[in-house]
Backbone bond lengths (Angstrom), bond angles and torsions (degrees), N, CA, C in turn:
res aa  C-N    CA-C-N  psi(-1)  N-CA   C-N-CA  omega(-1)  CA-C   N-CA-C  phi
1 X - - - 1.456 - - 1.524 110.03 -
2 X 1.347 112.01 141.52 1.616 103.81 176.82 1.825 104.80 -127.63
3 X 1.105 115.50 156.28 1.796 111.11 178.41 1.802 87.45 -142.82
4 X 2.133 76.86 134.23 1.855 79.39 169.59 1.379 115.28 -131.74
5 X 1.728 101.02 125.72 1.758 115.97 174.80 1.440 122.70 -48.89
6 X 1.240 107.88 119.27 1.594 105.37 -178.73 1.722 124.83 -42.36
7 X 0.977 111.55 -33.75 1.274 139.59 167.60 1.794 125.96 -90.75
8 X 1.395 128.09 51.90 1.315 112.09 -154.32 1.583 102.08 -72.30
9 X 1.102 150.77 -34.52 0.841 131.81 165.87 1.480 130.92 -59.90
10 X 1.234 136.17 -4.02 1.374 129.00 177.86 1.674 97.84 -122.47
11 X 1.288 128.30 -26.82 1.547 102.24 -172.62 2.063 105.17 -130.19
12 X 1.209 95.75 170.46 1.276 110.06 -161.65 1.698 106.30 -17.30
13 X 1.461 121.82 151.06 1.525 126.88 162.94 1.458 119.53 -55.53
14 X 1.227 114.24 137.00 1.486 109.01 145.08 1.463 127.75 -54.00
15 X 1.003 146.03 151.26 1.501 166.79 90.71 1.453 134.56 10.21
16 X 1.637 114.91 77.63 1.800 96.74 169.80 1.180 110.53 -99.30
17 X 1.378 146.71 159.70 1.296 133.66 174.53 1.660 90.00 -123.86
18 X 1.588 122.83 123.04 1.148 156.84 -160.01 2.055 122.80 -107.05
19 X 0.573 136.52 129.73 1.776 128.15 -175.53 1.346 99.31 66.99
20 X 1.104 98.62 -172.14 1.892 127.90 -175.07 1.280 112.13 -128.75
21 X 1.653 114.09 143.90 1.056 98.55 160.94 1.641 106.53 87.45
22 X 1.894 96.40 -165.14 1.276 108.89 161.12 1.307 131.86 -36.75
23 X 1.558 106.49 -25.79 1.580 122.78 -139.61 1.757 104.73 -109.20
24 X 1.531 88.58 -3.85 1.878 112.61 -172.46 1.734 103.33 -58.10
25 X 0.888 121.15 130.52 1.730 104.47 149.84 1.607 102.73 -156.68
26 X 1.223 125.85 162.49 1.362 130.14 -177.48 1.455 102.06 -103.09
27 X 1.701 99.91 131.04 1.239 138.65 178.78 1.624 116.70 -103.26
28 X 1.696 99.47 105.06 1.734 113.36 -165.91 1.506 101.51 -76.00
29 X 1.369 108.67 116.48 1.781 103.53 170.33 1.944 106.49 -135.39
30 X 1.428 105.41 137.62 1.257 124.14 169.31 1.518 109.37 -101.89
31 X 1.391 84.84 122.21 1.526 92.02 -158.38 1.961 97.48 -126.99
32 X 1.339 117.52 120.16 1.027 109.95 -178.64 1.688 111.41 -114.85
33 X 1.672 126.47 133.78 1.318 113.20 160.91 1.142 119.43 -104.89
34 X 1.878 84.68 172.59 1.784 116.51 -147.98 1.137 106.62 -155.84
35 X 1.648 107.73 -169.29 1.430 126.10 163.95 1.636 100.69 -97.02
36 X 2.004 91.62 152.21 1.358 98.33 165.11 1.476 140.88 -74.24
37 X 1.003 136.26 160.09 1.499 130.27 0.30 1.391 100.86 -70.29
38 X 1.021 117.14 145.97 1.429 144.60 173.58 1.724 126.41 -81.00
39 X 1.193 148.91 114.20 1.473 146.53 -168.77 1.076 97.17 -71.45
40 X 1.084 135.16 162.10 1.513 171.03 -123.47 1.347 132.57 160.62
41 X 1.514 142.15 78.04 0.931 126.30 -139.55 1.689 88.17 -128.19
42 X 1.729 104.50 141.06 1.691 116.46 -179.44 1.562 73.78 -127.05
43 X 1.636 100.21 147.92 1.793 132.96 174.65 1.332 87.49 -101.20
44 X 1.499 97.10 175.41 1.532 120.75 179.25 1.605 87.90 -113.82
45 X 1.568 84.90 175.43 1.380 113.19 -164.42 2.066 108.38 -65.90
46 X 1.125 103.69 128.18 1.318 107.44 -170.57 1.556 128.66 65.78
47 X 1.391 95.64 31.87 1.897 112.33 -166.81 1.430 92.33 -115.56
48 X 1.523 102.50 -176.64 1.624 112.42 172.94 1.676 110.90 -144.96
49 X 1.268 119.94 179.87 1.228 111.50 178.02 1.650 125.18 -74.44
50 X 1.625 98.60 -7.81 1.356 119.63 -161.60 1.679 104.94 -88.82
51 X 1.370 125.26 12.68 1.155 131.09 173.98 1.394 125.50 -72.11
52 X 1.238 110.48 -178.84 1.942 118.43 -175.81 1.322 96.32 -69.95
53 X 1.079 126.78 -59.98 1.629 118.97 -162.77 1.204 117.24 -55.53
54 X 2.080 102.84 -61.74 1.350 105.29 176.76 1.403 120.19 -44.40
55 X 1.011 114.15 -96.10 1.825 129.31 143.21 2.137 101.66 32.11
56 X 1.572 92.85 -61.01 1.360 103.99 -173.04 1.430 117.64 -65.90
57 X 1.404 100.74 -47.60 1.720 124.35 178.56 1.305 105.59 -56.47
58 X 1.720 120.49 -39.57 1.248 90.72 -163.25 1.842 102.99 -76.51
59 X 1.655 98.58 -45.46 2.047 111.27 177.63 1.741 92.98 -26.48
60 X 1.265 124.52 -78.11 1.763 111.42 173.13 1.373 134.45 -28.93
61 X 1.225 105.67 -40.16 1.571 115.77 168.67 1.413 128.06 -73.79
62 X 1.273 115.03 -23.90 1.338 151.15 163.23 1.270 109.26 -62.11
63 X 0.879 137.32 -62.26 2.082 158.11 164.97 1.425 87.40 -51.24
64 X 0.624 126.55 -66.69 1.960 124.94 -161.26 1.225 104.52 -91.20
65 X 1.218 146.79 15.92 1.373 143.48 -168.41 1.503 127.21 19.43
66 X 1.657 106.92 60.15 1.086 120.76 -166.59 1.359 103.97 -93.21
67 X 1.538 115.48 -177.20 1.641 114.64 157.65 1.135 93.24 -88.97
68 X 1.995 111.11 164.81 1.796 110.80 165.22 1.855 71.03 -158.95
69 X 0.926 83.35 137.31 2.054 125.17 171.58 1.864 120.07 -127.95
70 X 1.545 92.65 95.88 1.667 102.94 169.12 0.848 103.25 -102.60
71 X 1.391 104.87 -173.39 2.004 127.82 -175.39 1.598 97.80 -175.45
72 X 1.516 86.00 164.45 1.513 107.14 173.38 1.880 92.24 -112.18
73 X 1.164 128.27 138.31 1.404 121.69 161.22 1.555 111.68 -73.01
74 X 1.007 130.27 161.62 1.942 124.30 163.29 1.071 130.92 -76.65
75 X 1.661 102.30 113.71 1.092 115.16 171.10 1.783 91.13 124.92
76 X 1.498 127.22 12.50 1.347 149.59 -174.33 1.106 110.95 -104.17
77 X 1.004 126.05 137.33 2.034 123.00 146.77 1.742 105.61 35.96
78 X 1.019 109.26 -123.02 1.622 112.50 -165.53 1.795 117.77 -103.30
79 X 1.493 95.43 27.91 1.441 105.32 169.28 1.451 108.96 -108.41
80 X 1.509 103.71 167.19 1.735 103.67 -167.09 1.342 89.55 -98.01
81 X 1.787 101.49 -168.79 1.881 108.93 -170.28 1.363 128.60 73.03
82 X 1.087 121.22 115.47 1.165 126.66 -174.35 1.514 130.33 -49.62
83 X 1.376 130.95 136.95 1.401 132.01 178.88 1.378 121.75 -64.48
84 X 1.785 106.91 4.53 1.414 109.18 -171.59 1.117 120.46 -117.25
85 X 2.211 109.06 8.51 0.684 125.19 177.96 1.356 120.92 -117.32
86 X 1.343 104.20 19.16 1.817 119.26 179.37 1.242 117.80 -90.78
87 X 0.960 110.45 148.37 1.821 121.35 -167.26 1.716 92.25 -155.93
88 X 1.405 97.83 150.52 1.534 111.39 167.40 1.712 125.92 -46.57
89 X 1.481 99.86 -35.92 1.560 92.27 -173.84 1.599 99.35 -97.37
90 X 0.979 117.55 -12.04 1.769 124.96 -179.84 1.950 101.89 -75.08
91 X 1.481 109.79 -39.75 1.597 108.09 169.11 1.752 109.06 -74.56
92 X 1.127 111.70 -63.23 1.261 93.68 178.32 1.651 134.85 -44.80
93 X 1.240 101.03 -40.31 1.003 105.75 157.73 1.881 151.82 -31.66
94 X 1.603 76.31 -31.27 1.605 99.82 -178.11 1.507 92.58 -108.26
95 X 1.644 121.36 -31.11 1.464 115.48 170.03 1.828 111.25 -52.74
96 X 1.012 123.19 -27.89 1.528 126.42 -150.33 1.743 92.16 -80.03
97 X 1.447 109.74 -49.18 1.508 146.97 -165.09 1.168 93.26 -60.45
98 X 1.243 142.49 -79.38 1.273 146.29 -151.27 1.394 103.39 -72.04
99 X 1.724 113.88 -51.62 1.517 96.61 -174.91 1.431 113.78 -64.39
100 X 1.423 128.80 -48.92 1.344 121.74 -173.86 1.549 111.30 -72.55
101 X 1.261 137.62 2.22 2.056 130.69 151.55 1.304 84.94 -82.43
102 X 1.689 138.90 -72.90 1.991 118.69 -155.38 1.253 106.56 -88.74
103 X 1.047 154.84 19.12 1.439 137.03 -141.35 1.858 74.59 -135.86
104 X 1.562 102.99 138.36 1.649 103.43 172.36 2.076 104.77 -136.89
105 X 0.965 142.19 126.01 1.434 130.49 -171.02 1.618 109.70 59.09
106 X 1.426 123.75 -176.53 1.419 136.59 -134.17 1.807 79.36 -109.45
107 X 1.941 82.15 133.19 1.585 99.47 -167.70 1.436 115.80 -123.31
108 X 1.308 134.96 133.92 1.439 117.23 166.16 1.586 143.46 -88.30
109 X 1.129 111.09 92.74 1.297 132.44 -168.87 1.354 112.98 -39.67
110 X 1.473 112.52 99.30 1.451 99.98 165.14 1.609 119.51 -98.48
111 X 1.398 115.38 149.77 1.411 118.74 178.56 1.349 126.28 -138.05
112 X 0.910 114.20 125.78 1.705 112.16 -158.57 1.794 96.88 -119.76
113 X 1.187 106.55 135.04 1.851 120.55 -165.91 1.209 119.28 3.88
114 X 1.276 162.48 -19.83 1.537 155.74 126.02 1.281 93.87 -77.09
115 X 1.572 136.24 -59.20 1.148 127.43 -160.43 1.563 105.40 -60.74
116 X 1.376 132.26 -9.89 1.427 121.80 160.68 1.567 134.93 -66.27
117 X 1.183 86.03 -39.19 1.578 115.01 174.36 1.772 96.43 -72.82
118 X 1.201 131.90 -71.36 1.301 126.38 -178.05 1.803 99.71 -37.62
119 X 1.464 116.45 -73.17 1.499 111.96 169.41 1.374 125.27 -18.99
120 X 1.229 122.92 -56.67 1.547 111.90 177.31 1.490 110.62 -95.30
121 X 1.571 129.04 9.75 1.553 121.90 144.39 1.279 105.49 -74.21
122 X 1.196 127.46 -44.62 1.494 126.13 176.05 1.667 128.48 -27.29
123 X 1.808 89.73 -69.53 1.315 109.65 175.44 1.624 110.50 -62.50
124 X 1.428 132.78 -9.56 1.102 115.48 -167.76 1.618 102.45 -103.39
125 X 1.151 125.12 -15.80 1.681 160.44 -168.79 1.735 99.10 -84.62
126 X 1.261 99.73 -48.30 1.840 106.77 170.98 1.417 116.63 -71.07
127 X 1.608 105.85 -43.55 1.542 89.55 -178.11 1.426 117.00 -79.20
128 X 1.310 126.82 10.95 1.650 144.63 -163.17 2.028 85.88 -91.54
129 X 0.906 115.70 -63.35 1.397 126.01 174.59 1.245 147.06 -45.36
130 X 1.480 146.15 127.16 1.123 134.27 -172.01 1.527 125.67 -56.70
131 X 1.511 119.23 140.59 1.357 124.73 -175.86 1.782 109.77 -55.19
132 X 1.444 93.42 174.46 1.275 87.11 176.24 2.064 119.20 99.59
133 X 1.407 89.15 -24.09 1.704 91.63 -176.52 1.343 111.39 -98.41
134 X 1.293 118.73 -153.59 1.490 130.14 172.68 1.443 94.17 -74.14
135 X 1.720 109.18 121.39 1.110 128.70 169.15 1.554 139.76 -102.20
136 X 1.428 160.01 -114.82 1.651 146.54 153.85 1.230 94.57 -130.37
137 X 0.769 127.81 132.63 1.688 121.49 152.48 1.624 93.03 -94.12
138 X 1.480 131.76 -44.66 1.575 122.95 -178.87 1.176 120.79 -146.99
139 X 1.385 115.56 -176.84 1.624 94.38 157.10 1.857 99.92 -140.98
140 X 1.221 121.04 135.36 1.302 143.71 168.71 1.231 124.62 -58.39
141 X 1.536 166.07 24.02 1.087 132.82 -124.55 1.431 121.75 -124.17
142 X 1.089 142.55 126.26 1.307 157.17 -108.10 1.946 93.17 -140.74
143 X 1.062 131.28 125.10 1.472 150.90 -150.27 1.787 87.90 -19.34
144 X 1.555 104.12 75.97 1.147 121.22 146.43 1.629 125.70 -11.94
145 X 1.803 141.15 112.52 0.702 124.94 151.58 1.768 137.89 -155.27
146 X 1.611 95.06 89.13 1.398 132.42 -173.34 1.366 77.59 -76.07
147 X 2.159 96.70 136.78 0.877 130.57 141.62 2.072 103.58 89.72
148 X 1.772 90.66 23.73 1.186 90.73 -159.41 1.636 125.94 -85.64
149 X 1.373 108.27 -23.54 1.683 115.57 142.67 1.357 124.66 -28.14
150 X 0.629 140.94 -23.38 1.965 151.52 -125.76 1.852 92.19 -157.41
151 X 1.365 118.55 -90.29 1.376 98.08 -167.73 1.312 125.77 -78.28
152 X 1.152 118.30 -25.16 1.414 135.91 -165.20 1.548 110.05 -109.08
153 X 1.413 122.33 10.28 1.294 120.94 -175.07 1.683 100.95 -141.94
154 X 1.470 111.39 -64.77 1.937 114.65 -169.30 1.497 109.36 -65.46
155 X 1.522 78.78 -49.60 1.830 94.06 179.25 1.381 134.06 -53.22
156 X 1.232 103.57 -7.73 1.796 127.74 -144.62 1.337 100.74 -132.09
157 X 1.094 114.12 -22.14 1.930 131.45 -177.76 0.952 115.89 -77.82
158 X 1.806 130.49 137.98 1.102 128.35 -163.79 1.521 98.88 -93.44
159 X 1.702 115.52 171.05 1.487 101.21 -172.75 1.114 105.49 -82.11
160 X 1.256 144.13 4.00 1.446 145.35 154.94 1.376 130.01 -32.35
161 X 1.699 86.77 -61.72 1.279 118.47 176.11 1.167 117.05 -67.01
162 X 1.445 116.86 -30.71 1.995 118.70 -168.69 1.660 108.51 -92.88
163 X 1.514 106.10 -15.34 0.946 117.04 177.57 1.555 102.16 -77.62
164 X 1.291 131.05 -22.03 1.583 127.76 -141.84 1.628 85.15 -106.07
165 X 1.740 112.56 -28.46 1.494 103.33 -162.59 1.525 89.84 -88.69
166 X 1.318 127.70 -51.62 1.505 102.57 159.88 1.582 163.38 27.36
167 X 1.345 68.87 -120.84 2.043 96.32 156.28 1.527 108.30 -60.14
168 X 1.294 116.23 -47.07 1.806 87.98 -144.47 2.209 76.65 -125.91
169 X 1.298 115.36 24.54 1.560 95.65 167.04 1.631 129.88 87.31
170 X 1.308 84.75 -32.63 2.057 110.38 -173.77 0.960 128.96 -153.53
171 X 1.636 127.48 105.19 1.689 118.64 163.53 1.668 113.05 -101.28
172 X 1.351 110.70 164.34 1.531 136.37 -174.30 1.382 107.66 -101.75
173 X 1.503 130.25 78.81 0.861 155.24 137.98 1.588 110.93 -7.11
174 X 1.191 129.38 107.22 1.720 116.52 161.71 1.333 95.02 -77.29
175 X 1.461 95.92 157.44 2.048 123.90 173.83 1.188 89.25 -140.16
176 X 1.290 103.80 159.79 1.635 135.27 159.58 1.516 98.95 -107.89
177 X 1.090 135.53 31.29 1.517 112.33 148.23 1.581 108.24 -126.55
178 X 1.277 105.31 29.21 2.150 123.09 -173.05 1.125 99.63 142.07
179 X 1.709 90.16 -169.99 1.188 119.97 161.41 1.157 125.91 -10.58
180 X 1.724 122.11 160.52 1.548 115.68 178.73 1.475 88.45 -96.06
181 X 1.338 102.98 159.87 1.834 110.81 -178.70 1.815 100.56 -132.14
182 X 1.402 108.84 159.75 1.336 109.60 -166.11 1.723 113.06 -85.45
183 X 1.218 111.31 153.64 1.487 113.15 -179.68 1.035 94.27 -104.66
184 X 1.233 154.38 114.47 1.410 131.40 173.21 1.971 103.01 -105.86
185 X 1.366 96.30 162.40 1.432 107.42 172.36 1.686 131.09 -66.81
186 X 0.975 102.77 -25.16 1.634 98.87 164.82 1.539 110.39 -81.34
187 X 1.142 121.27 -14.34 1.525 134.82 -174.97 1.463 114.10 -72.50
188 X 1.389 113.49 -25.40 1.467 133.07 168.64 1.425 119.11 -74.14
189 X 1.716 89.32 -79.02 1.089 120.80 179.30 2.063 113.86 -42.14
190 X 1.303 112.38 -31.19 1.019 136.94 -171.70 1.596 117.01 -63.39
191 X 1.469 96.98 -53.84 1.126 132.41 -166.72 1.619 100.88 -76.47
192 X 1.171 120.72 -48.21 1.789 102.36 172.08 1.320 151.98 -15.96
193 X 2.166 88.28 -46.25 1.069 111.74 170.51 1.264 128.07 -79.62
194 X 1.849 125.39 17.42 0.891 142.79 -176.44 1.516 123.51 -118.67
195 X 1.532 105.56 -8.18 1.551 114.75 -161.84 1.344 117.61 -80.55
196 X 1.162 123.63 124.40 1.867 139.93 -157.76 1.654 101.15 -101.24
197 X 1.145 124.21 -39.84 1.461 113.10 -159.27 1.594 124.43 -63.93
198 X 1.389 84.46 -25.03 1.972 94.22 171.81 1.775 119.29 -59.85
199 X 1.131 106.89 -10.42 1.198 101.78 -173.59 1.541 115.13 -147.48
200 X 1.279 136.95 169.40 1.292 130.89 161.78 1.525 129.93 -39.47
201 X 1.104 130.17 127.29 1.541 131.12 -170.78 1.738 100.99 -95.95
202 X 1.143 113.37 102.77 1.652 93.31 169.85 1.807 104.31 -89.15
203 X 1.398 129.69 145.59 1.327 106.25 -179.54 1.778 82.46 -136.58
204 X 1.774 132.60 -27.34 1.645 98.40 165.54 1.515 87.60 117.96
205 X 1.664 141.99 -50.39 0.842 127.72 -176.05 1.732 114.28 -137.05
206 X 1.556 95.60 -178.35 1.480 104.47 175.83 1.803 113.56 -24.06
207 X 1.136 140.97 154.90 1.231 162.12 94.23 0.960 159.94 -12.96
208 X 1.514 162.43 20.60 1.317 148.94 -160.69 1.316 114.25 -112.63
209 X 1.776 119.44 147.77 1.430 130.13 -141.52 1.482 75.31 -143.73
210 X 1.336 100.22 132.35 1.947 110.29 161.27 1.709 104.13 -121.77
211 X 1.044 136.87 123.55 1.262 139.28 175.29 1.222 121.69 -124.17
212 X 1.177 130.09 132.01 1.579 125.00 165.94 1.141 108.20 -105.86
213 X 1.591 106.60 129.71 1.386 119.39 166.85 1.503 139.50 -75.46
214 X 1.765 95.18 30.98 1.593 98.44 -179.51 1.822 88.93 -150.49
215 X 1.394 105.23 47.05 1.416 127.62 176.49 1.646 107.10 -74.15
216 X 1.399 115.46 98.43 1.511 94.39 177.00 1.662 123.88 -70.26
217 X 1.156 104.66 -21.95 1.880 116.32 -157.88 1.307 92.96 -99.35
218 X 1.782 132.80 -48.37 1.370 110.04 -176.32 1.780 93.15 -128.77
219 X 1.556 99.28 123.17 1.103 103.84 -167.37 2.276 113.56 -65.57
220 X 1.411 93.37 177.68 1.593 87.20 -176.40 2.112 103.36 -76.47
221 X 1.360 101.80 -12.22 1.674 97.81 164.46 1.133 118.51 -58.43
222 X 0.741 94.17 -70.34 2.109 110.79 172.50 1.327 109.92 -28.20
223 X 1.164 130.93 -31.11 1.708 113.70 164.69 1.304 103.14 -102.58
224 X 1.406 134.42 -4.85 1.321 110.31 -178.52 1.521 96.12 -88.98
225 X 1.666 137.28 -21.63 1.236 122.67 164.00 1.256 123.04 -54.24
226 X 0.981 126.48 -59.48 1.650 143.25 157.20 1.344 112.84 -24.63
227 X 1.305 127.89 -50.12 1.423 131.23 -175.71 1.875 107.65 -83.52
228 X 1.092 102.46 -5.06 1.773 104.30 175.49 1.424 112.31 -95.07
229 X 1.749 98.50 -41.87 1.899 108.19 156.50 1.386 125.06 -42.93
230 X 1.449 109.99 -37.08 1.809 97.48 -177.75 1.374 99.67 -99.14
231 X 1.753 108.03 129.87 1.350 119.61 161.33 1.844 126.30 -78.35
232 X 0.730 105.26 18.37 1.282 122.10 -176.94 1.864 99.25 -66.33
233 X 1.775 111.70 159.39 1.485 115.85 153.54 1.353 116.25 -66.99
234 X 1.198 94.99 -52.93 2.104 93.45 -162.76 0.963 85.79 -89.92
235 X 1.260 120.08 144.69 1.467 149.87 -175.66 1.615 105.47 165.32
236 X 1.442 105.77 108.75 1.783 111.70 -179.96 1.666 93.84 -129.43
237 X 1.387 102.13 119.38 2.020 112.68 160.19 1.078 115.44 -99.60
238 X 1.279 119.93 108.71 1.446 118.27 -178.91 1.510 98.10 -92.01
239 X 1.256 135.60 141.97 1.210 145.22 160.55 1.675 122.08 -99.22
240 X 1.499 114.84 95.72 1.582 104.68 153.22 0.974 165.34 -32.56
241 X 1.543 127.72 39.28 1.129 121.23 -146.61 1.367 142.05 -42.78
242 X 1.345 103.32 -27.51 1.941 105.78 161.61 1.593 92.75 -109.65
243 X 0.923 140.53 52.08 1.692 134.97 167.86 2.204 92.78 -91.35
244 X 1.475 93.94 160.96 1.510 108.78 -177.99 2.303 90.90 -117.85
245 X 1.181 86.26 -153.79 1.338 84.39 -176.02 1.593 106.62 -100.34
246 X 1.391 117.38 -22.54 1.658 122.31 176.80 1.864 111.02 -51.70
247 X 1.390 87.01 -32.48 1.753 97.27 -157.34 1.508 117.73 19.68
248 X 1.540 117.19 74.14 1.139 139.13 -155.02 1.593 118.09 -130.06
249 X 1.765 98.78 -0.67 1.390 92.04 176.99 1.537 121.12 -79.08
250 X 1.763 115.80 -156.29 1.258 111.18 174.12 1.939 109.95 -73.82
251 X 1.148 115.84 -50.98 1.079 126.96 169.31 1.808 110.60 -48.75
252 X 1.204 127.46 -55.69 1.496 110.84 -168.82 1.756 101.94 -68.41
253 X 1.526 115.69 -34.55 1.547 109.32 -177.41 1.631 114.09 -67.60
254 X 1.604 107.98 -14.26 1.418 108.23 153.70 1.034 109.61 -64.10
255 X 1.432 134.17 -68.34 1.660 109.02 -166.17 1.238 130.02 -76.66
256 X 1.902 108.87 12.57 1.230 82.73 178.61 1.357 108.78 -108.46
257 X 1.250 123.85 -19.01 1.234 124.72 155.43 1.694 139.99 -54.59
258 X 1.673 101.64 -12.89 1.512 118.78 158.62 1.763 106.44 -72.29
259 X 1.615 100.88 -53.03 1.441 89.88 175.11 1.639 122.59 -39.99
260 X 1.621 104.29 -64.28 1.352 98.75 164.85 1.470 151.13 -37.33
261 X 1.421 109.52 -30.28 0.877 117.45 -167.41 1.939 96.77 -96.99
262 X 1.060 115.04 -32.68 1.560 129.26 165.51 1.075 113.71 -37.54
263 X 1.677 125.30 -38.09 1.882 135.08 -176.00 1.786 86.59 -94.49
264 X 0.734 125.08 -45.04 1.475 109.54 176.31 1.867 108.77 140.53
């Protein structure tokens, strides 16, 4: 069942309820309508919809009387299910869900460091599908990071750590933005079956890459691999040179909302 607040940006979320079963949990999305193209917004890993960017995207969408479509993934912000039970194809999953119930005409996908990687599972999940639905007009993506279990996480892990996810299922990760949060082993392991960089990415539309080059978590390589993966024409990487990985100031939410507004 889903219910939608007249107001999605100022009062409580709507409701998707997602899987079966055990596997059910409700997925919180603020979903506002508009004209097309429509926003689309994927979080990064351990984020919520309630962030600077999102937050920002939608106030823009709002000004322009656009559509804008958030979410919490499960086990996120104001969705149910545990965070220890997320895996790449278990988010997308609920990514696929949400856009095709709110999403109406050709939308621009924004994706911010998992939410990039979710973005081009997305687009590849859409073209699997019959015409006629919510379609791309682009994709946005904000320190991009496909394939990030695997290079940027196993690969990168000390054997301490690989040993710890292992044996006992789960390690405690330190962050610098809190708390340590869990890595768990299906979360890896999971994720394999998701990995894009080995091969050509077809994703169908426009492009744009925002990167900062003083990214600690996904380095400024990491989108220039990514940007050699899509064969596409349009494809523009802008690189930040003092950008961090939040790219959350006043200036980066300028460009990324020029980007956006650049695909149309």
């Amino acid at each position: 069942m889903t219910s939608m607040p007249a107001d999605a940006s100022q009062q409580s979320p709507a409701f998707l309820e997602v899987g079966q079963d055990g596997a059910a949990r409700g997925i919180a999305v603020r979903a506002r309508k508009g004209s097309a193209p429509g926003l689309f917004w994927l979080g990064g890993f351990h984020s919520d919809m309630q962030g600077t960017k999102a937050v920002a995207l939608d106030a823009w969408a709002a000004e322009q009387g656009r559509g804008c479509v958030r979410f919490d993934y499960s086990g996120h912000g104001e969705s149910g299910g545990a965070f220890t039970d997320g895996t790449i194809g278990r988010w997308l999953e609920e990514s696929v869900a949400v856009f095709e119930r709110f999403c109406t005409g050709p939308q621009v996908v924004i994706g911010s460091s998992m939410g990039g990687w979710m973005a081009l599972l997305l687009a590849r999940e859409l073209a699997r599908r019959p015409a006629g639905r919510p379609s791309l007009a682009g994709l946005v993506l904000i320190a991009p990071a496909p394939d990030f279990t695997e290079e940027l996480m196993w690969k990168r892990f000390s054997a301490e750590a690989k040993q710890e996810i292992e044996t006992t299922g789960v390690w405690l990760r330190p962050s610098e933005y809190g708390e340590p949060y869990p890595i768990t082993r299906a979360l890896i392991e999971e994720g394999r079956r998701h990995l894009l960089l080995g091969s050509s990415i077809e994703v169908g539309c426009p492009v744009r890459i925002l990167q900062g080059a003083q990214d600690p978590d996904v380095p400024w390589q990491h989108a220039f691999a990514l940007a050699h993966r899509l064969p596409v024409d349009d494809v523009v990487l802008t690189m930040i040179q003092d950008g961090d990985h939040r790219l959350s100031r006043p200036q980066d939410i300028a460009r990324i909302i020029a980007a956006v507004a650049e695909i149309g």
